[in-house]
VOPAGU-2260 file (C-alpha; in pm, 1 decimal, decimal comma):
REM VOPAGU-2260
SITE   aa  ch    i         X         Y         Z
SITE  UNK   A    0    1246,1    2440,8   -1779,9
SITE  UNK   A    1    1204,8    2126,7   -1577,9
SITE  UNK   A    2    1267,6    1799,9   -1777,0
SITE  UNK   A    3     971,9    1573,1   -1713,1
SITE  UNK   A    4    1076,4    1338,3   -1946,1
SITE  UNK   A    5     990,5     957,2   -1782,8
SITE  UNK   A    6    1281,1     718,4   -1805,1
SITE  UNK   A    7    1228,6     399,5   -1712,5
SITE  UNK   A    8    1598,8     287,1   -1761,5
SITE  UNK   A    9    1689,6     562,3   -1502,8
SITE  UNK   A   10    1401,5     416,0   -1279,6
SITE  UNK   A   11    1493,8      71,9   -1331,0
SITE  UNK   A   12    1336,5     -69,4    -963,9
SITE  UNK   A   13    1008,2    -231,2    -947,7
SITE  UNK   A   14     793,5    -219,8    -617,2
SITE  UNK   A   15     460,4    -363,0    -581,5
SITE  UNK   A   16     273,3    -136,2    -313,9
SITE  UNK   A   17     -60,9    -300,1    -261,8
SITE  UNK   A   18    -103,7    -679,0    -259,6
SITE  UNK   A   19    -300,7    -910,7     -56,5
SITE  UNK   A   20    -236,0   -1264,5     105,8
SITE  UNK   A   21    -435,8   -1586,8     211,6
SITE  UNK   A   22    -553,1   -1638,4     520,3
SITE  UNK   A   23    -420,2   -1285,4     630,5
SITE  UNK   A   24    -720,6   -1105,3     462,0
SITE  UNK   A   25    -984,9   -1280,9     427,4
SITE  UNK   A   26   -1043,3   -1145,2      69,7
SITE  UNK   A   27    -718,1   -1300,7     -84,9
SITE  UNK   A   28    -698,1   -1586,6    -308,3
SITE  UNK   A   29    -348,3   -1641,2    -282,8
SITE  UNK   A   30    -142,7   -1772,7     -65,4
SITE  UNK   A   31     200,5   -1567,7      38,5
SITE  UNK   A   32     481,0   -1800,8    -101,6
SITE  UNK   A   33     228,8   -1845,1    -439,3
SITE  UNK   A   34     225,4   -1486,9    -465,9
SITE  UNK   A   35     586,6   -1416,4    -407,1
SITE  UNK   A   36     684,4   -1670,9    -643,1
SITE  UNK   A   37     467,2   -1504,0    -896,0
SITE  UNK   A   38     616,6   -1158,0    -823,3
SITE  UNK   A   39     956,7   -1256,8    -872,0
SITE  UNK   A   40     867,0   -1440,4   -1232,4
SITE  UNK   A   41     759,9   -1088,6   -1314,6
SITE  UNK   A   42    1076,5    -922,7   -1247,9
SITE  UNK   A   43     950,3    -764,9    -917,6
SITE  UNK   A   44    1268,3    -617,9    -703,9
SITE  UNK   A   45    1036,2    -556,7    -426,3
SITE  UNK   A   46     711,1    -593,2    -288,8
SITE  UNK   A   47     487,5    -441,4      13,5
SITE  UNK   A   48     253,0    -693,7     168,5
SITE  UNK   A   49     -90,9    -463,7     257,4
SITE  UNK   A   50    -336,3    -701,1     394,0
SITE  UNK   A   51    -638,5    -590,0     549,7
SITE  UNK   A   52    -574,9    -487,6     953,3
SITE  UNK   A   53    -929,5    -372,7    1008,4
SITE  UNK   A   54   -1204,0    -303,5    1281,5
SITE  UNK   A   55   -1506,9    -537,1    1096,7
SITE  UNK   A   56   -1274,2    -808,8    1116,9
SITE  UNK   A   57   -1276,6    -856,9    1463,0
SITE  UNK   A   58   -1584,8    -991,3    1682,3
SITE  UNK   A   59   -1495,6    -924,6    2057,1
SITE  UNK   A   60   -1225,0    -643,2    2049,7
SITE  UNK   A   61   -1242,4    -681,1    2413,5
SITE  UNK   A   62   -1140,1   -1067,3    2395,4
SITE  UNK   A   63    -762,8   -1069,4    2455,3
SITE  UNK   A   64    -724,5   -1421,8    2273,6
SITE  UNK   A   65    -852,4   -1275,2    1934,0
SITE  UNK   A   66    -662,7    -988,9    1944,8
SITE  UNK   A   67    -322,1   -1219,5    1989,2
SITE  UNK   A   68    -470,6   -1455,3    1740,6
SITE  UNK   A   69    -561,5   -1169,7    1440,2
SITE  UNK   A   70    -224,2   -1041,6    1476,1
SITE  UNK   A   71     -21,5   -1373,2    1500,2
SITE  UNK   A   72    -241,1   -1469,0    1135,3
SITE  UNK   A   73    -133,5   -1142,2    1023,7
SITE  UNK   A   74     222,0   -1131,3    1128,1
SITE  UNK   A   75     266,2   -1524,0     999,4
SITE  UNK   A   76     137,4   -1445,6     654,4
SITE  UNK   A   77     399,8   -1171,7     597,8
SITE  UNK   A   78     655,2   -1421,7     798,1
SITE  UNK   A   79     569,3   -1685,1     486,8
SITE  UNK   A   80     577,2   -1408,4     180,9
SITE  UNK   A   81     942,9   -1287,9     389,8
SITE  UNK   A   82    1086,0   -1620,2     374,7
SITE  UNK   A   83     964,8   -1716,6     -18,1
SITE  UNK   A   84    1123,4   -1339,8    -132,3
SITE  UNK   A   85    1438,6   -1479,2      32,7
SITE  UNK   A   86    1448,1   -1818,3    -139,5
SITE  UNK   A   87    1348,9   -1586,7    -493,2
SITE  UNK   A   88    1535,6   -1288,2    -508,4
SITE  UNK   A   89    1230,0   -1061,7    -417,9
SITE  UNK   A   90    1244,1    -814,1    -117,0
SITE  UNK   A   91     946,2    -811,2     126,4
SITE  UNK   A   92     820,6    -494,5     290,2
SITE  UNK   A   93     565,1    -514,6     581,8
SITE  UNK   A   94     234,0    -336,3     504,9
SITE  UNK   A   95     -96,1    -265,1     595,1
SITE  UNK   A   96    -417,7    -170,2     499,1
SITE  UNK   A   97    -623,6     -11,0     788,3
SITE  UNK   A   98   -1023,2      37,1     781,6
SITE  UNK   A   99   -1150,8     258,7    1165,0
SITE  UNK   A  100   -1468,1     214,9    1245,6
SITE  UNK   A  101   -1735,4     438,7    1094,6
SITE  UNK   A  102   -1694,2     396,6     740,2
SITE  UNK   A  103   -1522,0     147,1     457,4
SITE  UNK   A  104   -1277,4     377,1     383,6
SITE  UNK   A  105    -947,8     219,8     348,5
SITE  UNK   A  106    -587,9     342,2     411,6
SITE  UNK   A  107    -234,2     211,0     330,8
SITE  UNK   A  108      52,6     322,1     626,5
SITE  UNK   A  109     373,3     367,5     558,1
SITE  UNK   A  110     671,9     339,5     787,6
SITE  UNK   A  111     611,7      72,1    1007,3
SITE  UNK   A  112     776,9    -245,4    1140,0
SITE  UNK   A  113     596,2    -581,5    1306,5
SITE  UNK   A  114     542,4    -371,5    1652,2
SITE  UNK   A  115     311,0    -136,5    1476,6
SITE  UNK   A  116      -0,4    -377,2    1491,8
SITE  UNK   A  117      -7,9    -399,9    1893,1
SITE  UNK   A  118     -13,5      19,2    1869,6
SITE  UNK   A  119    -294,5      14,6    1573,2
SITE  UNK   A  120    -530,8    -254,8    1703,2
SITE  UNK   A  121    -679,7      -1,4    1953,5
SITE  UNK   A  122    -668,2     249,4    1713,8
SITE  UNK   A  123    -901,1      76,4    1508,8
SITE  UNK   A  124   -1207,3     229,3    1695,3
SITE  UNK   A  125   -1076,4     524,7    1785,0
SITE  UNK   A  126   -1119,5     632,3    1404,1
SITE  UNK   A  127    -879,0     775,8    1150,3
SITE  UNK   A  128    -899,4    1119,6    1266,2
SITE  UNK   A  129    -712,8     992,4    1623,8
SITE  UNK   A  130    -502,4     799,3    1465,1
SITE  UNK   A  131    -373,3    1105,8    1205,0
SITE  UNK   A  132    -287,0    1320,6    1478,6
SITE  UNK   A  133    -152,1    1047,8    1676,3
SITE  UNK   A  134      85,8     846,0    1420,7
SITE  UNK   A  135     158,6    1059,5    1125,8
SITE  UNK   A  136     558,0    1189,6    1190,1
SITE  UNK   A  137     833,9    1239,5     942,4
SITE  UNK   A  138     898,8     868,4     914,5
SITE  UNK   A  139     545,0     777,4     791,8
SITE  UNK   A  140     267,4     795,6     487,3
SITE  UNK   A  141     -52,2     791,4     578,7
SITE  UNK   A  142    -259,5     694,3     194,9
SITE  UNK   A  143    -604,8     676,4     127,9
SITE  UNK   A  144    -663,8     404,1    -112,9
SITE  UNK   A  145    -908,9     436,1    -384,6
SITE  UNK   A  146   -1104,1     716,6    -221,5
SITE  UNK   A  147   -1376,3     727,5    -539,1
SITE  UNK   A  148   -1455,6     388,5    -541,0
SITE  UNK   A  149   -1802,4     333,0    -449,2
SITE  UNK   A  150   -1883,4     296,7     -99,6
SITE  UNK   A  151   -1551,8     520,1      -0,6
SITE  UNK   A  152   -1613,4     889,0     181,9
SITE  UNK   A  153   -1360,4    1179,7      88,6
SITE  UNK   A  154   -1261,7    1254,5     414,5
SITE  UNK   A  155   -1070,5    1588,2     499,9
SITE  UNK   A  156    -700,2    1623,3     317,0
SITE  UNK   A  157    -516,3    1768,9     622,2
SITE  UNK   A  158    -551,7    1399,7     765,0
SITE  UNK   A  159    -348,3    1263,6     467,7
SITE  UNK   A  160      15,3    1261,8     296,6
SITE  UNK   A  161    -175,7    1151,3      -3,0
SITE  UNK   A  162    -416,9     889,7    -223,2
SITE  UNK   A  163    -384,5     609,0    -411,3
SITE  UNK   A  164    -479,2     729,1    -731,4
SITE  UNK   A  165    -425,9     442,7    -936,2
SITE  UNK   A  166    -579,8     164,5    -796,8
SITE  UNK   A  167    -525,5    -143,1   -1072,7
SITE  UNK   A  168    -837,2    -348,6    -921,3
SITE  UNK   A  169   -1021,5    -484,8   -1177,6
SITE  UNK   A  170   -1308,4    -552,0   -1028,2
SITE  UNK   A  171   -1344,3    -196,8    -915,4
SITE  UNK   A  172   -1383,2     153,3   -1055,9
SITE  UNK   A  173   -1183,5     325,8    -868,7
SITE  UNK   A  174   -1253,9     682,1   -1103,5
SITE  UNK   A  175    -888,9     711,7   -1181,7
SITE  UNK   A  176    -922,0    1116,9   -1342,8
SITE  UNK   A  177   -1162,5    1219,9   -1018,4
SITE  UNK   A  178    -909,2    1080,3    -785,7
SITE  UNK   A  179    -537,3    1222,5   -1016,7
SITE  UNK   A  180    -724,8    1568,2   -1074,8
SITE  UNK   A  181    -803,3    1571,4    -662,9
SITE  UNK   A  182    -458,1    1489,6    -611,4
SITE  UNK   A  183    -312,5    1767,4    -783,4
SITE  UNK   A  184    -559,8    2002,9    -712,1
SITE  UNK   A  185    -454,1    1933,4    -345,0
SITE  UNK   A  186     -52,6    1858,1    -363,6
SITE  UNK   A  187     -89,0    1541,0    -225,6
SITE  UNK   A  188     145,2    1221,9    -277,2
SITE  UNK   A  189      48,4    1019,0    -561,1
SITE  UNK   A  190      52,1     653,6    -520,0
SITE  UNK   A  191     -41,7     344,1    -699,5
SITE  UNK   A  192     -42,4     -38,0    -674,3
SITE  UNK   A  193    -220,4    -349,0    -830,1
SITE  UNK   A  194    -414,8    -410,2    -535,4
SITE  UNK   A  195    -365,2    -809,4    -561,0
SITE  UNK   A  196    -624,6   -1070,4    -438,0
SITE  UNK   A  197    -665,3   -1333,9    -711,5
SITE  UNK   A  198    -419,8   -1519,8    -971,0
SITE  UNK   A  199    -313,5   -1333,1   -1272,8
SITE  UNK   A  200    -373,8    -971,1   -1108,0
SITE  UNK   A  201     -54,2    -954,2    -989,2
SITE  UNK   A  202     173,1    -659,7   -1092,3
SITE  UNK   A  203     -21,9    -444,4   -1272,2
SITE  UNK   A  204     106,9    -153,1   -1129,1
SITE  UNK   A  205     512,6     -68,6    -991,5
SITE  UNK   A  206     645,1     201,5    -788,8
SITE  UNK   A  207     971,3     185,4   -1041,7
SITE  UNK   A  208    1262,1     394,7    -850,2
SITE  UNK   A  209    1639,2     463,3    -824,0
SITE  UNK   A  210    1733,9     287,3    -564,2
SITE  UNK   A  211    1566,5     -42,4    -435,5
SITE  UNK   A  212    1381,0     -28,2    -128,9
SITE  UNK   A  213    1451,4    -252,6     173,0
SITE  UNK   A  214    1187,0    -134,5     411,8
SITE  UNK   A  215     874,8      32,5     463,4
SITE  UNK   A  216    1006,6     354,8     578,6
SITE  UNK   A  217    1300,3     326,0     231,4
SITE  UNK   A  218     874,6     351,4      68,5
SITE  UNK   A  219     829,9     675,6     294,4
SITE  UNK   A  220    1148,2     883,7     191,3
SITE  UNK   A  221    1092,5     783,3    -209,7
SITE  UNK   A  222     760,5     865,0    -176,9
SITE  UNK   A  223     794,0    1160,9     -20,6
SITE  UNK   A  224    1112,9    1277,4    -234,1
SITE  UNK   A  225     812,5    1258,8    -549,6
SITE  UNK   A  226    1115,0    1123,5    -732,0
SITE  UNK   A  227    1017,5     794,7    -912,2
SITE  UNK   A  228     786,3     683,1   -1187,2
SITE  UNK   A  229     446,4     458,6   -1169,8
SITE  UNK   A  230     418,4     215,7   -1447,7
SITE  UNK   A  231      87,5      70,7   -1531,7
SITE  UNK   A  232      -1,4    -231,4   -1776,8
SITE  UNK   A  233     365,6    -156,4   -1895,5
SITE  UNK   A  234     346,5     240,6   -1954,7
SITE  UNK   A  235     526,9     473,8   -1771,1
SITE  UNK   A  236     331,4     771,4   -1586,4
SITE  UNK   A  237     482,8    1078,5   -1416,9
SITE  UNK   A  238     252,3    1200,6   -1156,8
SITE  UNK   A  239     166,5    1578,4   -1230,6
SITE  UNK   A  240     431,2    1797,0   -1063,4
SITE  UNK   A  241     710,3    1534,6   -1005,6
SITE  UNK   A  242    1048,0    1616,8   -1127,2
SITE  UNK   A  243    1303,8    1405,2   -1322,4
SITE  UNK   A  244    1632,5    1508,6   -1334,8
């Protein structure tokens, strides 16, 4: 029989998958050295810096200027949070949190490096399914994040690697059972993060692993091995079908 016994000891790495920074999205309430400072009091090894790279945030995606500008605020935040893990011990993955026109649905890409945003700002109209087809290789994750929260469209699961089914918002319902039990019902990657925006949500969820990841695709091959653990509020949760040897 498989031993699915969850040992944290084993696991002993803690990434952060899903935090937010101020001014990068516009929804944050902390700023990126304020936030990496906080990480690293936690006992964070790593964390991945998701902020919002979507469509709605962009008036004229014609205008030249604001597309330079919206990626130079985004690159500059994750610049900051890179420098302050430095300084504090705490490794600093670039992320991202897409949203395509034609719905709020929101997605978290994995495998990419600073060059990616150039590619993805015209893919934000062109619409997820483009982009799937497009972008999704070996080398990347492409995760819907909180797909029952209200306002968020199941969309079709051949487009995906997998969901974030533990989405530690607080201010959300993000219908944690609906989202583990489509998961498994589908064999899709299970993923989970705190979802940071304001003080004193940070890291209340960890990707805890073997070995420490350095950089967003290090995220992709973990994730994609289904070896690790998530740990939430503290407990430790093995994602149905995940093995621990």
């Amino acid at each position: 029989m498989t031993n699915m016994i969850a040992d944290p000891e084993k696991y002993k790495y803690r990434t952060e998958l899903h935090a937010h920074t101020s001014p990068a999205s516009w929804c944050g309430r902390i700023g990126a050295k304020e936030l990496i400072k906080t990480y690293a009091s936690l006992g964070f090894d790593s964390i991945v810096i998701t902020n919002h790279f979507a469509y709605d945030c962009i008036k004229d995606r014609t205008d030249k200027n604001e597309r330079r500008l919206f990626i130079e605020k985004y690159i500059k935040d994750f610049h900051d949070a890179y420098s302050a893990g430095v300084d504090l011990g705490v490794t600093v993955i670039v992320g991202t949190e897409l949203r395509f026109s034609g719905s709020h649905n929101d997605y978290l890409f994995f495998g990419i490096d600073e060059s990616f945003f150039e590619i993805a700002y015209d893919y934000l109209w062109r619409g997820l399914e483009q982009f799937s087809h497009d972008m999704r290789n070996d080398n990347t994750l492409l995760i819907q994040a909180h797909p029952f929260r209200d306002n968020m469209v199941r969309v079709d699961h051949s487009l995906l690697d997998g969901i974030e089914v533990y989405n530690m918002h607080p201010a959300h319902n993000s219908r944690v059972a609906l989202a583990a039990k489509y998961a498994k019902e589908n064999n899709l990657i299970v993923t989970g993060g705190s979802d940071t925006h304001d003080p004193d949500w940070e890291g209340l969820c960890a990707l805890r692993t073997k070995q420490k990841p350095e950089t967003s695709f290090d995220i992709v091959k973990i994730l994609k091995s289904r070896d690790y653990l998530l740990e939430i509020g503290g407990s430790m949760i093995l994602p149905y079908g995940y093995v621990n040897d």
